[in-house]
C-alpha positions as CSV (number, residue, x, y, z in Angstrom):
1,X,36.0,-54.0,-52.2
2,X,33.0,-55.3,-53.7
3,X,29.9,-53.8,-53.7
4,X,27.6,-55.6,-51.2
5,X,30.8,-54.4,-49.1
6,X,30.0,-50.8,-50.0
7,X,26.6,-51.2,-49.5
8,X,27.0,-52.9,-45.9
9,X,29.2,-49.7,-45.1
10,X,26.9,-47.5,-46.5
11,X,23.7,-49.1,-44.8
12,X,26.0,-48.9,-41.1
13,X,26.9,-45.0,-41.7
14,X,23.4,-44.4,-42.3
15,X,22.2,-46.5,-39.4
16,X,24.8,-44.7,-37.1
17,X,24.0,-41.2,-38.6
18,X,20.1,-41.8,-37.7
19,X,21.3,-43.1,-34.3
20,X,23.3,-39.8,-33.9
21,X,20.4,-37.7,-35.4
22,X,18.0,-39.2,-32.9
23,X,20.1,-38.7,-29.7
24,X,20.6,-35.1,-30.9
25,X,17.2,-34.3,-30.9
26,X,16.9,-35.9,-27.7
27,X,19.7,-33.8,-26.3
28,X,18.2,-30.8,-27.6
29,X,14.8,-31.6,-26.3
30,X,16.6,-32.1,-23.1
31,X,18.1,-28.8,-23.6
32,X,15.0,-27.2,-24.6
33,X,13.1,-28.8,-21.2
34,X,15.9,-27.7,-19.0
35,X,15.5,-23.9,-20.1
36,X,12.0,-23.9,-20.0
37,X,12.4,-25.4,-16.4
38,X,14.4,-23.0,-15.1
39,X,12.7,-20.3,-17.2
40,X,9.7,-21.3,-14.9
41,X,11.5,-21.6,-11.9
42,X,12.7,-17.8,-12.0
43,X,9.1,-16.6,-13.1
44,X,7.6,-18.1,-10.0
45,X,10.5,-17.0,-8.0
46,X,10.0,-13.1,-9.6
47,X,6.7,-13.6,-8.9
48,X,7.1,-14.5,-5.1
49,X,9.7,-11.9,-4.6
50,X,7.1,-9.3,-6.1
51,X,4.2,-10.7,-3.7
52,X,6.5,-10.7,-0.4
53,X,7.7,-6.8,-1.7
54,X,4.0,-6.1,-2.1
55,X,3.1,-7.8,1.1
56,X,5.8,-5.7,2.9
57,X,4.8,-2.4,1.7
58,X,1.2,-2.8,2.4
59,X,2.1,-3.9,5.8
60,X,4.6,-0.6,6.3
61,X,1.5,1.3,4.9
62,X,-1.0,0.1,7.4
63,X,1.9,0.2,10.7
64,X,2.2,4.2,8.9
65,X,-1.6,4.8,9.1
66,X,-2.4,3.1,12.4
67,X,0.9,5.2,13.8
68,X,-0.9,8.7,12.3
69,X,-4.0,7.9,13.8
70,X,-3.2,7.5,16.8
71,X,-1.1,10.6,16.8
72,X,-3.9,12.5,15.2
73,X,-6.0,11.0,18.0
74,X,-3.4,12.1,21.2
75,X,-3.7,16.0,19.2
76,X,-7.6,16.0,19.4
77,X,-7.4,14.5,23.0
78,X,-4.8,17.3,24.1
79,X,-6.7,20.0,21.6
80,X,-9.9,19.2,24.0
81,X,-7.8,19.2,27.1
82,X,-6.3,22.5,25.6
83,X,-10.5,23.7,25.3
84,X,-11.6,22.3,28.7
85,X,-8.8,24.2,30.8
86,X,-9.6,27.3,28.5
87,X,-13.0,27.3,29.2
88,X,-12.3,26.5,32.9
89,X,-9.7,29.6,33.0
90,X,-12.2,32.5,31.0
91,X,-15.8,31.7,31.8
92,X,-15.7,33.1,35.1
93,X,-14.5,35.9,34.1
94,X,-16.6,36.1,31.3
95,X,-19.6,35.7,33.4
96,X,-18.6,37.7,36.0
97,X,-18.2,40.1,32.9
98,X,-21.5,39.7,31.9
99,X,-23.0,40.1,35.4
100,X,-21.5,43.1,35.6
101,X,-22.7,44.5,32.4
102,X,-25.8,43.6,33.0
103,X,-25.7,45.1,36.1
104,X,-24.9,47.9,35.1
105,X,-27.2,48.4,32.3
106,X,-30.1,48.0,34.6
107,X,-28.5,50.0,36.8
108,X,-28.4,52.9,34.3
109,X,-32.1,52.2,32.8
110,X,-33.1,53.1,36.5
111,X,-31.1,56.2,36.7
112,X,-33.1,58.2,33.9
């Protein structure tokens, strides 16, 4: 084999070994892209999961509040009911009471 032979072999390895050096960078930028893609893609798709969990619980939270209040509201209404039929039920009678008390002390003041 004669050198220029040697050479030309030499030169063509080299050539091919750039040529394989070059598409394996490309693969592994291609690699590299790929994860960082999906990488991304789950982030975003943490990220909405966390907001629609978020969303959820504030919602729950406010149907919970608005649910209390208006229970709090029907006790108040029936506490006042409670008072107004209370009131109805002992004031005569507790006027009547009075009257009589009354009555009855001037009643006695004129006695003595």
């Amino acid at each position: 084999m004669k050198l220029s032979e040697v050479l030309d072999v030499l030169l063509k390895a080299e050539d091919e070994a750039l040529e394989m050096r070059s598409a394996g960078e490309q693969e592994a930028k291609a690699i590299i892209q790929k994860a960082r893609d999906k990488f991304a893609r789950d982030q975003e798709s943490r990220l909405n999961a966390a907001r629609e969990e978020a969303r959820a619980q504030v919602e729950s939270a406010r149907h919970s509040a608005e649910i209390e209040a208006l229970h709090i509201a029907e006790l108040a209404r029936k506490s006042q009911e409670k008072m107004r039929e209370h009131f109805e039920t002992n004031v005569p009678r507790l006027i009547a009471k009075m009257a009589e008390d009354t009555a009855t002390w001037y009643l006695d003041r004129g006695r003595v």
